[in-house]
N, C-alpha and C positions, 0 to 999 in steps of 0.2 A: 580409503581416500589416498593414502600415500603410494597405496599398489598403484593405483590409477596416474597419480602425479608421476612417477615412474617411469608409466606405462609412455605417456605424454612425451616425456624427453628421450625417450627409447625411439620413439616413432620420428619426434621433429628432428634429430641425431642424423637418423639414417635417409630421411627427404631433404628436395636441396630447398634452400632455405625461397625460395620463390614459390613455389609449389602450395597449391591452397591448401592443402594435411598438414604443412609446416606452419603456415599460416594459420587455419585453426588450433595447434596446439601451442603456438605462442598465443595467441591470444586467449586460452584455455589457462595457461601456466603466470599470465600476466593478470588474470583475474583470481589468482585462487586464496590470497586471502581474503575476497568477499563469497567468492564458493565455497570454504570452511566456517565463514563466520559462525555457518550453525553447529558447529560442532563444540564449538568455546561456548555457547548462549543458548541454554536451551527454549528459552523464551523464543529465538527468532525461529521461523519458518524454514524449509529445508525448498521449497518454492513457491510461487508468488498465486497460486490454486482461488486460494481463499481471496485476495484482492479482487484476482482476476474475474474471479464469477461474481465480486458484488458491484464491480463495474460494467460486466455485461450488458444490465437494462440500462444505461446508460446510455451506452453504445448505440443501442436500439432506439432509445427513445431521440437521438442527437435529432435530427431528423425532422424528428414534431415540434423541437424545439427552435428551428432555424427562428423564426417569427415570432419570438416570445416577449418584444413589447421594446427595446432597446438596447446597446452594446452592452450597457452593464450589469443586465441580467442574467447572463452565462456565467458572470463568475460567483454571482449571489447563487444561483441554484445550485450550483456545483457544492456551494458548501452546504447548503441543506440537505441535499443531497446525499453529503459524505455522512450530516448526522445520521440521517435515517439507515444506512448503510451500516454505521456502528454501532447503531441500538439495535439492529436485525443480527450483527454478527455477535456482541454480548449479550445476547439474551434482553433485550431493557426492554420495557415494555415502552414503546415510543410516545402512547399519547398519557401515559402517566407524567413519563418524562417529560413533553413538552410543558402538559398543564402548569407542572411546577417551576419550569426552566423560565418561560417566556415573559410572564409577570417580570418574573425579574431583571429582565434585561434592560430595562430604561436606567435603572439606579445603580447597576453595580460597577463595580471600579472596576474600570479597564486590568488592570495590575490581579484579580485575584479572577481573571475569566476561564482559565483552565478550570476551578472549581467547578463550574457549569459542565463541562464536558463530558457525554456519555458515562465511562467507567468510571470519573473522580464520584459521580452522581447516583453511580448503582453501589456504589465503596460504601457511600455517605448512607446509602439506605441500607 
């Protein structure tokens, strides 16, 4: 990576600073502590792969959903949505998950709702 970063100011150096190559390599050299981050973390992703293909049906389905009953249903499905997407990307088995999760949703305190959430749920089992 630091050949590269190099590589970057070697190039934006020798173009006059107007120029779209200069232009892409400041804005290349203007982002790179978020294009290293995964080099410090090895937890984060090196690119957005995995998001991107559990958003795809999404994408696909936007569509069927124009007409889906009222304004404020877009934001509600989207986060069902996201669960079902993160019990597909952990391994959860979704309607184990749900069985257990939804009971509970009437009575639990706002304040300890991350507990609910896909991984804290697969932790716990």
């Amino acid at each position: 990576m630091e050949k590269l970063k190099q590589e970057l100011l070697k190039i934006r150096n020798r173009e006059l600073p107007s120029s779209m190559l200069a232009k892409a390599c400041n804005y290349a050299l203007g982002q790179w502590k978020k294009l290293t981050i995964f080099l410090e973390h090895g937890i984060v992703e090196i690119d957005q792969n995995l998001c991107e293909n559990g958003m795809r049906p999404l994408a696909l389905g936007r569509k069927n959903w124009l007409h889906i009953g009222s304004e404020k249903a877009g934001p509600k499905i989207a986060a069902i949505l996201s669960i079902f997407e993160t019990c597909k990307r952990l391994n959860v088995n979704l309607r184990d998950y749900l069985n257990e999760v939804l009971p509970k949703l009437g009575n639990w305190p706002i304040t300890r709702v991350t507990e609910l959430t896909p991984d804290r749920w697969a932790t716990a089992k």
